[in-house]
C-alpha positions as CSV (number, residue, x, y, z in Angstrom):
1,X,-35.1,-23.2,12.0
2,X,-35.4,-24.6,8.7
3,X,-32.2,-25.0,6.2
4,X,-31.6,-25.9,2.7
5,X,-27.8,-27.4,1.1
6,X,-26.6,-25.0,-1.2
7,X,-23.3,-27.4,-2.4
8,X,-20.1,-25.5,-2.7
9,X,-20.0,-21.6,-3.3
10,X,-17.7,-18.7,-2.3
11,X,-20.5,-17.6,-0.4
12,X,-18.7,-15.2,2.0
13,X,-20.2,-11.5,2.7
14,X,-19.5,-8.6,2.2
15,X,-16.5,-9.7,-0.5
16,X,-14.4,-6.2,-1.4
17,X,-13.9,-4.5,-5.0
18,X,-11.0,-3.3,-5.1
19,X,-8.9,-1.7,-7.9
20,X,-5.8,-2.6,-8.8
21,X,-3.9,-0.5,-11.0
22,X,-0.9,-1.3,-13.4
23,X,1.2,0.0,-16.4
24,X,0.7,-2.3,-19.4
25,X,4.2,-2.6,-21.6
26,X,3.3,0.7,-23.5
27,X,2.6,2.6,-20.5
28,X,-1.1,3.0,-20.8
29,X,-3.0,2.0,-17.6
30,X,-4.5,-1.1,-16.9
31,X,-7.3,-1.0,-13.8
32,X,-9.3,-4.5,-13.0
33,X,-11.5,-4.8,-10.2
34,X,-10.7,-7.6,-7.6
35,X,-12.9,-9.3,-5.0
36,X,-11.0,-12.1,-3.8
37,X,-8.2,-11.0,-1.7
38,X,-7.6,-8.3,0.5
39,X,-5.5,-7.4,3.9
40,X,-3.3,-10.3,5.1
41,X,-1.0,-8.5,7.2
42,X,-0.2,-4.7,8.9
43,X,1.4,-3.8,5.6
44,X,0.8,-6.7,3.1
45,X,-2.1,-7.3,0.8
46,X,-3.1,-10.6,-0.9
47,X,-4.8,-10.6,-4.5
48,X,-6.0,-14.1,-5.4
49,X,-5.8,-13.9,-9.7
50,X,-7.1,-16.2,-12.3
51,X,-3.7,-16.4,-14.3
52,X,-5.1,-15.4,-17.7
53,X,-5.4,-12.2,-16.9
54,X,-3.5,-9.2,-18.1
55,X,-3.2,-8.0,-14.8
56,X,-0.5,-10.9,-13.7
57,X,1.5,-10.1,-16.9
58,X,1.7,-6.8,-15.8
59,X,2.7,-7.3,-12.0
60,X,5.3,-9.6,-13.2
61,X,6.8,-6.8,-15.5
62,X,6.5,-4.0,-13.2
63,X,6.7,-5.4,-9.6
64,X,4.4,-2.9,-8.3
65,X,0.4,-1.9,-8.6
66,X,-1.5,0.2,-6.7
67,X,-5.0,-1.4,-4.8
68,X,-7.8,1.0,-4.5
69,X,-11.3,1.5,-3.2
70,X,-14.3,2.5,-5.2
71,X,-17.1,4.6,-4.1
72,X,-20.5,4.0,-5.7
73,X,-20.0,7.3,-7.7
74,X,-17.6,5.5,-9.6
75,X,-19.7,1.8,-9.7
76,X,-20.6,1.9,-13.2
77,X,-16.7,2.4,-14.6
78,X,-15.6,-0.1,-11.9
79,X,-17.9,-2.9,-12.8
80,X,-16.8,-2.4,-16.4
81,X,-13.2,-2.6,-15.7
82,X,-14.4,-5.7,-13.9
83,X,-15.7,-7.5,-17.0
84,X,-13.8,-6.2,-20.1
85,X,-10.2,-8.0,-19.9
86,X,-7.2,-5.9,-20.8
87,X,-5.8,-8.6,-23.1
88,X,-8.4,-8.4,-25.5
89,X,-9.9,-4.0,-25.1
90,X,-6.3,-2.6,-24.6
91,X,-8.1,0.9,-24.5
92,X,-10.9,0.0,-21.8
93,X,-9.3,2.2,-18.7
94,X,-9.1,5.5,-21.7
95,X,-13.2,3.7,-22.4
96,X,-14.2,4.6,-19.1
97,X,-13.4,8.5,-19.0
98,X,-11.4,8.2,-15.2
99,X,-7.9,9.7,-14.8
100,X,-5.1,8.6,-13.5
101,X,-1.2,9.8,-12.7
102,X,1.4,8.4,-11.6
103,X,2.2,6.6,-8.2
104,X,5.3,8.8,-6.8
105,X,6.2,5.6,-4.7
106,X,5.4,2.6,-7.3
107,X,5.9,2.0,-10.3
108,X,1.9,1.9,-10.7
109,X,-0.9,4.2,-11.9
110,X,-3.3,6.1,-9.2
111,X,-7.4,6.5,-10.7
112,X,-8.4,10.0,-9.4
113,X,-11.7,9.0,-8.8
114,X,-11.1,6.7,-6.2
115,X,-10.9,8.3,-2.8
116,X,-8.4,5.9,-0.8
117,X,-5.3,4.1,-2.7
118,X,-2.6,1.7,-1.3
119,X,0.7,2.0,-3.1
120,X,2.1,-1.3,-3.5
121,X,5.5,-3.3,-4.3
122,X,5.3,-6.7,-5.9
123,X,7.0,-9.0,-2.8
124,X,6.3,-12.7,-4.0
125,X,3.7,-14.8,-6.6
126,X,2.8,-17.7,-5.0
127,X,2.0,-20.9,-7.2
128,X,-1.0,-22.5,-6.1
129,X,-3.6,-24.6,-7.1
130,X,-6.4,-22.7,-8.0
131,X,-4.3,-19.5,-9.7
132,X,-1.3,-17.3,-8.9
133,X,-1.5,-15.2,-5.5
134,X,0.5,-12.1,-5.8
135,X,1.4,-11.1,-2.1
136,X,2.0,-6.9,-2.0
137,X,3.9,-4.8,0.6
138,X,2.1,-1.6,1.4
139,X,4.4,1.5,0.9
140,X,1.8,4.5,1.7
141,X,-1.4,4.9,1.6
142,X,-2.9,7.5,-0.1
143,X,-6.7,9.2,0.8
144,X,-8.7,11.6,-1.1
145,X,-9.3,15.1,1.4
146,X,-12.8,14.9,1.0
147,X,-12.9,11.1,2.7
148,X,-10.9,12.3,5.7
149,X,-13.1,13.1,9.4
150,X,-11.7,16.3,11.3
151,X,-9.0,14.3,13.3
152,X,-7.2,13.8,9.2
153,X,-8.3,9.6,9.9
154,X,-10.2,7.8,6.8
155,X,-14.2,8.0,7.8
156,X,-15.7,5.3,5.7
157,X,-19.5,6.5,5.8
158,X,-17.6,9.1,3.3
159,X,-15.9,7.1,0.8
160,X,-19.5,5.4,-0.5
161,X,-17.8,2.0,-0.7
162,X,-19.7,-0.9,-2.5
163,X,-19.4,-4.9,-1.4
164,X,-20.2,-7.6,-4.1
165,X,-23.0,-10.5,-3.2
166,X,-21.1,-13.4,-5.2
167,X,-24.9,-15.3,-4.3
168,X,-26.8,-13.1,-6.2
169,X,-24.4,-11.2,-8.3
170,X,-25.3,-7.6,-7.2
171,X,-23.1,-4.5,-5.3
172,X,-24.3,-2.9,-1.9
173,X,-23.3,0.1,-0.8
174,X,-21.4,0.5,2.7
175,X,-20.7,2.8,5.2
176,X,-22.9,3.0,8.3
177,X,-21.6,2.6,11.6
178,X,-23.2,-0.2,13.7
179,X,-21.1,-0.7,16.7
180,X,-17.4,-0.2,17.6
181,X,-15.0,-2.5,17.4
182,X,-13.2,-4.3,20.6
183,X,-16.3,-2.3,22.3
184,X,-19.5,-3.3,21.4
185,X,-19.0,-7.2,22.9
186,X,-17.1,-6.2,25.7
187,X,-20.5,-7.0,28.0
188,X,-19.3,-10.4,27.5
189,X,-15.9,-10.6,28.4
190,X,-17.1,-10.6,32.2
């Protein structure tokens, strides 16, 4: 098999886009999307900032945010809040025509549109050497009816989740089954 150097990327797939959701000082909401970070525990989440970011100021104010999942009917909105920063377009979540209300158990906006949400409290910022990690305890998880299989579980073939390609910068859409976990390799374990 032939290969070729490719140098140093974050060349890792699929990477996530998440959501995460926070009140700016005047109460409107702020939503950016996230790719690196993600699950790091049974009820903590890990989101990996760049420190300029209005997002950080925001988590240090309200010690809460919310991490969601977009669905590609909502790619378009998503990607956007992705590259318009909230320090410099304070109106770009009201730019993208979602909705949002308030978490119940956060201090931290929910987007509507989004069919699965984890409510989450601020727990520690970490200091490190390529940015700030902001490390979240999840409270409750919240899922949209329509996402939800007949036993009331999350069925991912329904959300329509999207993964980012960091090598070619484009989203893919997720969601069929090809095997079952702690099953499909068991052949092996013989």
């Amino acid at each position: 098999m032939a290969t070729k150097d490719l140098g140093v990327h974050p060349y890792l797939y699929p990477m996530p886009t998440y959501m995460i959701g926070t009140y700016n000082e005047d109460d409107s909401v702020d939503v950016m999307m996230m790719a690196w970070g993600g699950i790091c525990a049974m009820d903590m989440v890990a989101l990996n900032l760049e420190s300029e970011h209005k997002t950080c100021a925001n988590l240090r104010a309200r010690k809460a945010f919310t991490l969601a999942i977009p669905g590609t009917d909502a790619l378009e909105q998503s990607d956007y809040l992705g590259i318009a920063s909230g320090n410099k377009v304070p109106d770009k979540f009201a730019r993208t025509g979602l909705h949002a209300h308030k978490s119940e158990r956060v201090d931290a906006p929910i987007v509507d549109e989004y069919p699965v949400t984890l409510e989450c409290e601020l727990i520690e910022e970490q200091d490190q050497p390529y940015g700030p990690r902001f490390l979240g305890k999840i409270v409750n998880v919240i899922a949209d009816e329509r996402v939800l299989d007949e036993d009331g579980k999350i069925d991912v073939a329904k959300i329509g989740a999207f993964a980012f390609d960091q090598m070619r910068n484009d989203y893919y859409a997720m969601g069929e089954k090809a095997g079952e976990a702690w099953v499909s390799g068991q052949k092996y374990m013989d």
